[in-house]
N, C-alpha and C positions, 0 to 999 in steps of 0.2 A: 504494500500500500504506500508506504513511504517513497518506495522507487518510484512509482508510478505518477506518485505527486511529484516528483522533482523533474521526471520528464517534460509533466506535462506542465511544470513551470519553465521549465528551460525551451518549451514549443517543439517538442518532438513528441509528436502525438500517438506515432506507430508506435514506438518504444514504451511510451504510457498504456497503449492497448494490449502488448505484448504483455505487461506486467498485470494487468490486470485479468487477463485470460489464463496465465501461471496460474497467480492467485485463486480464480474459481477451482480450476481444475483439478488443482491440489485440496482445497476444503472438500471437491466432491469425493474424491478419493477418501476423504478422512470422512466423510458423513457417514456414507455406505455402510462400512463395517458397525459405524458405534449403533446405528441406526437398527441392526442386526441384531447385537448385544441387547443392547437394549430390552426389545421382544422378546425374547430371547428368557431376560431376566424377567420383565412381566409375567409372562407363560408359568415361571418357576414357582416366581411371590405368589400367584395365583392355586398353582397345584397345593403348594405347600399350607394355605389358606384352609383350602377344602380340605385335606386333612388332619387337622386340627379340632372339625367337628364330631369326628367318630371317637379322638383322643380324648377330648374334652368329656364324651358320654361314659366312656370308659374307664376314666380318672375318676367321676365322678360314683360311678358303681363302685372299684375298686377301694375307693379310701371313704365315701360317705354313705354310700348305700339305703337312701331315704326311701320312705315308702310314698310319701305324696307325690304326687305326679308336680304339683309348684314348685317343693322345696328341689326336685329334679331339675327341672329346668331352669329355677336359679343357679343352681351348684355347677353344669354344665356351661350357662352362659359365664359364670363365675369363673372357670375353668378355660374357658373358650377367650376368654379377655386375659386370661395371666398367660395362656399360652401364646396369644397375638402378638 
């Protein structure tokens, strides 16, 4: 960017357009991948998310073991937020 402004203060304009098509086509290059990544990691936080639910039921069997179907469902949701 800085190159590209000193050409195009010095009036060489080819040389400014030159530096600024580098430029994209390097950040496109570095988009792509992280862009990938990214999904990627989404997909994962996601899967990891959904399993946490069956966790949480099963913690909550395994160490509370309530008979109200309420106190279940708090102790699960309770479970499901300390495991998030």
């Amino acid at each position: 960017m800085i190159e590209a402004q000193n050409s195009r203060e010095a009036g060489n304009l080819n040389l400014a357009r030159a530096h600024e098509i580098f430029g994209y086509t390097l950040g496109i290059r570095a988009y792509r991948p992280l862009k990938s990544t990214i999904g990627d990691l989404v997909s994962s936080v996601l899967i990891l998310l959904i399993l946490t639910i069956p966790f949480a039921f099963s913690l909550e069997r395994l160490l509370i073991g309530s008979t109200n179907i309420y106190k279940q469902l708090t102790w699960v949701l309770i479970f499901f937020i300390l495991t998030f």
